[in-house]
C-alpha positions as CSV (number, residue, x, y, z in Angstrom):
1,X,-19.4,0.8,50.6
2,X,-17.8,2.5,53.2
3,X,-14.3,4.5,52.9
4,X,-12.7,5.6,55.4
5,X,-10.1,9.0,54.7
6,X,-7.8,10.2,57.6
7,X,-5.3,13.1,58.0
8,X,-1.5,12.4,58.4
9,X,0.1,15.9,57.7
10,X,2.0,17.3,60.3
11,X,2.2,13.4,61.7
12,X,-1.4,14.4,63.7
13,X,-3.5,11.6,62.6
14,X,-7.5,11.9,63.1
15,X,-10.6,10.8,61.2
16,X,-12.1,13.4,58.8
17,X,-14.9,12.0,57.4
18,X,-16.7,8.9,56.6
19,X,-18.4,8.4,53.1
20,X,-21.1,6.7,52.7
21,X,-20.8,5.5,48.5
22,X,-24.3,3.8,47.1
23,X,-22.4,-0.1,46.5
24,X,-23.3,-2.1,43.4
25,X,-23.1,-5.7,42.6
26,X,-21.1,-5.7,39.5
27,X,-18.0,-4.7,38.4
28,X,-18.0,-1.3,36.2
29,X,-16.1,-2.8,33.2
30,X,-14.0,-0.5,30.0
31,X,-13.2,-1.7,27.1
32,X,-9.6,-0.7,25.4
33,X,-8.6,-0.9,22.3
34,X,-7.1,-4.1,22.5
35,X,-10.6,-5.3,23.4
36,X,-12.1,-4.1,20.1
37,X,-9.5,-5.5,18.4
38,X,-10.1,-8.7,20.4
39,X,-8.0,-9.1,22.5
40,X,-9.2,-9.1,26.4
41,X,-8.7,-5.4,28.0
42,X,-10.5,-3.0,29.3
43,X,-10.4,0.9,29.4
44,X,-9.5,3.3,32.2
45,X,-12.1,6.0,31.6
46,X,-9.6,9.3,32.6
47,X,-12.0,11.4,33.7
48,X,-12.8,9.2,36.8
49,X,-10.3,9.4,39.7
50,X,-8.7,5.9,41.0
51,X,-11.3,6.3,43.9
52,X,-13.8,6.4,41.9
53,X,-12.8,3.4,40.0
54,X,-12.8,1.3,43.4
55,X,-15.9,2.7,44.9
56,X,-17.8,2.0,41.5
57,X,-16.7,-1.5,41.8
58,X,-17.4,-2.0,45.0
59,X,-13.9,-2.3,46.5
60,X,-13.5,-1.2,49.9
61,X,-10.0,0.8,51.1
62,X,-9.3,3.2,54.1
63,X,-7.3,6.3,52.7
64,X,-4.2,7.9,55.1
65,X,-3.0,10.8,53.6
66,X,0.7,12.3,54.7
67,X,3.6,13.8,53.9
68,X,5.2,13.0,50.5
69,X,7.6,9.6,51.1
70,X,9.9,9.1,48.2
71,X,11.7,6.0,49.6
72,X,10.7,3.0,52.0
73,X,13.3,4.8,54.5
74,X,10.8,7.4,54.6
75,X,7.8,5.5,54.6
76,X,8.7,4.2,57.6
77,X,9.3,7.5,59.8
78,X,5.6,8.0,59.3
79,X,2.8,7.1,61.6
80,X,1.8,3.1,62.0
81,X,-0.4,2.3,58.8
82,X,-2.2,-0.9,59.0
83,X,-1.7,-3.8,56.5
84,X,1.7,-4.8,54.8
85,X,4.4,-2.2,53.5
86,X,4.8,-3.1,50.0
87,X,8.1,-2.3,48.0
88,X,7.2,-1.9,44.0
89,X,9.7,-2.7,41.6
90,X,8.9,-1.6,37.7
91,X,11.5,-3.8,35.9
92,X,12.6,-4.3,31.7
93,X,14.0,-7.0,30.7
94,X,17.4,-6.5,28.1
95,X,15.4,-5.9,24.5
96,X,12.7,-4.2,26.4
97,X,10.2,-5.8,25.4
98,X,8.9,-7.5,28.5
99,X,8.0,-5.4,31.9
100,X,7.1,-6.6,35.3
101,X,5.7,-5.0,38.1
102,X,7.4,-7.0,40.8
103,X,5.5,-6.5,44.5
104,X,7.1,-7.6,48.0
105,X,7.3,-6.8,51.3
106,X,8.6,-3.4,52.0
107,X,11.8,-4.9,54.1
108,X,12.6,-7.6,51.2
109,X,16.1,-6.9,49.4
110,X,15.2,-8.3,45.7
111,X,17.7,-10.3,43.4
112,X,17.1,-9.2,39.6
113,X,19.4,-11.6,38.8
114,X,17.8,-14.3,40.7
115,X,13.9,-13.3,39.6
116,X,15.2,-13.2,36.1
117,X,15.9,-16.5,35.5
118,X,12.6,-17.5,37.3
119,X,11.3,-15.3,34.9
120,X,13.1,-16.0,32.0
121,X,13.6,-12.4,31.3
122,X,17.5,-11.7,30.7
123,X,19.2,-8.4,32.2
124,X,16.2,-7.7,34.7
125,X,17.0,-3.4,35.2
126,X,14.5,-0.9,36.3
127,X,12.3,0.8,33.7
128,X,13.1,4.6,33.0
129,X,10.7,7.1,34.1
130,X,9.3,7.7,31.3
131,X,8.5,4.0,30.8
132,X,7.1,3.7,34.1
133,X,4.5,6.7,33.1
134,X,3.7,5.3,30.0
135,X,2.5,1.8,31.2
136,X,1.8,2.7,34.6
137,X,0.8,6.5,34.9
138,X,2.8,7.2,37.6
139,X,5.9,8.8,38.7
140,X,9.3,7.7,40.6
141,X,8.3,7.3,43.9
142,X,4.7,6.8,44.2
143,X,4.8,3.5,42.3
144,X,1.9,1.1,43.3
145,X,0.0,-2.1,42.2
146,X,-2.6,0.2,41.5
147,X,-1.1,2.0,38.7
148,X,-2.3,-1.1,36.8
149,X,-5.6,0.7,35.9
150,X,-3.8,2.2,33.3
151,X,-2.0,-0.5,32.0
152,X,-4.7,-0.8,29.6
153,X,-3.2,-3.1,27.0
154,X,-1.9,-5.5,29.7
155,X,1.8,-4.9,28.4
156,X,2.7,-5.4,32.2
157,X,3.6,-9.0,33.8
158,X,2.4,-8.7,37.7
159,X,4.7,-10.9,40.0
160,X,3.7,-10.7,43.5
161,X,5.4,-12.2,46.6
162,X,3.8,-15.0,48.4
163,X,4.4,-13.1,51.9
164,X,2.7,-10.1,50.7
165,X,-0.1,-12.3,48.3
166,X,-1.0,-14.0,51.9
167,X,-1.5,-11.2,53.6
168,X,-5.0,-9.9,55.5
169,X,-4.2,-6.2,54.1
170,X,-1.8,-4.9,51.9
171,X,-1.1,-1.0,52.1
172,X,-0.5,1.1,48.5
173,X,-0.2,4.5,46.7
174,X,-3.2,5.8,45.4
175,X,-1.1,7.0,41.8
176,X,0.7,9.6,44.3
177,X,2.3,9.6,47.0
178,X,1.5,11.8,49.5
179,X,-1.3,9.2,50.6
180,X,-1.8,5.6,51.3
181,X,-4.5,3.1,50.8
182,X,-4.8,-0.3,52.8
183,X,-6.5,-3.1,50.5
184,X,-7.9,-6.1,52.1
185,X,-6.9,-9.3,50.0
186,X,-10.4,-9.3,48.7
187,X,-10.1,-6.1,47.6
188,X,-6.6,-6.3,45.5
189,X,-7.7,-9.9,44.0
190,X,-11.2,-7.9,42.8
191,X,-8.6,-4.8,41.7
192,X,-6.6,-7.7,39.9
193,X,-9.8,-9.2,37.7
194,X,-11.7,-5.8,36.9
195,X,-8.5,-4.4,35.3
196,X,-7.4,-8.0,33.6
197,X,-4.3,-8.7,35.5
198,X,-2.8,-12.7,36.3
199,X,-0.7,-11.7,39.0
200,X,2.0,-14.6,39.4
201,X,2.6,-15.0,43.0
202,X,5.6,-17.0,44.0
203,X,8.9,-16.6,46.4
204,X,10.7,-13.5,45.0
205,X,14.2,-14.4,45.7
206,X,16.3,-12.0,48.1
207,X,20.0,-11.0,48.0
């Protein structure tokens, strides 16, 4: 497998090194606690870094790193990234008891009211910080389809737009985000069946 890393900081952007990682022909699989109880899952071992997690099953990504981007405002100040912007939405339904990582296009303007009855899910509102940590492992900001790896016990409905779903590339935070990874389709439909995920794909209605 080859992965690709460049420099973004200071807006300067050049190739710093190419890695070479030996590739293997089947998926490296964990198995969670759900699994054991049997109930499908799988485990994200923590002492591995996401990047090891993708090269050890064999799913390519070129790496951008840059300055810290909080917002899709800011996102877009930075240097042309290939693939699709994406725009990550970690939502609870009313009782939370349901959660949904909703994916678009980075432009799209979504209607929880809308995507809640297609849903079924009453009250659609964003999850608090310390939820999104919890099922996601991340932090405000650097929220990503990727943070599924440690949604271990699967307590996360993915919904995916049909723009973004048909797209060649898709770009998204490695867990942080000061960088950015571009995902073929491939890739993110592998990501999807190592860590267990159904991602619904439809047309996530705009406001």
């Amino acid at each position: 497998m080859v992965i690709c890393i460049r420099k973004m900081g200071c807006y300067d952007v050049g190739m710093v090194f190419l890695t070479n990682y030996g590739s293997t022909n089947q998926p490296r699989l964990f198995q969670s606690t759900a699994a054991k109880n049997g109930r499908s899952g799988f485990c994200y071992n923590l002492s591995m870094d996401l990047l090891s997690f993708l090269a050890e099953n064999n799913i390519s990504f070129e790496r951008f790193d840059h300055p810290a981007v909080f917002t899709v405002e800011e996102s877009s100040k930075l240097p042309p990234i290939p693939g699709a912007g994406t725009k990550n939405l970690f939502l609870r339904d009313e009782k939370g008891s349901r959660f949904f990582l909703a994916s678009v296009s980075h432009e799209k303007r979504v209607s929880l009211k809308d995507l809640g009855k297609i849903l079924a899910a009453k009250k659609l509102s964003f999850g608090s910080p310390e939820m999104l940590k919890q099922y996601l492992g991340v932090e405000p900001g650097s929220v990503t389809l990727l943070g599924l790896i440690h949604d271990v016990d699967h307590r996360v409905e993915v919904i995916i737009d049909q723009e973004l779903w048909d797209a060649e590339q898709i770009q998204c935070h490695p867990l942080v985000n000061t960088a950015t990874l571009i995902i073929s389709h491939d890739g993110l439909e592998k990501f999807m069946k190592v860590t267990g995920h159904e991602p619904r794909v439809l047309v996530v209605p705009e406001r």
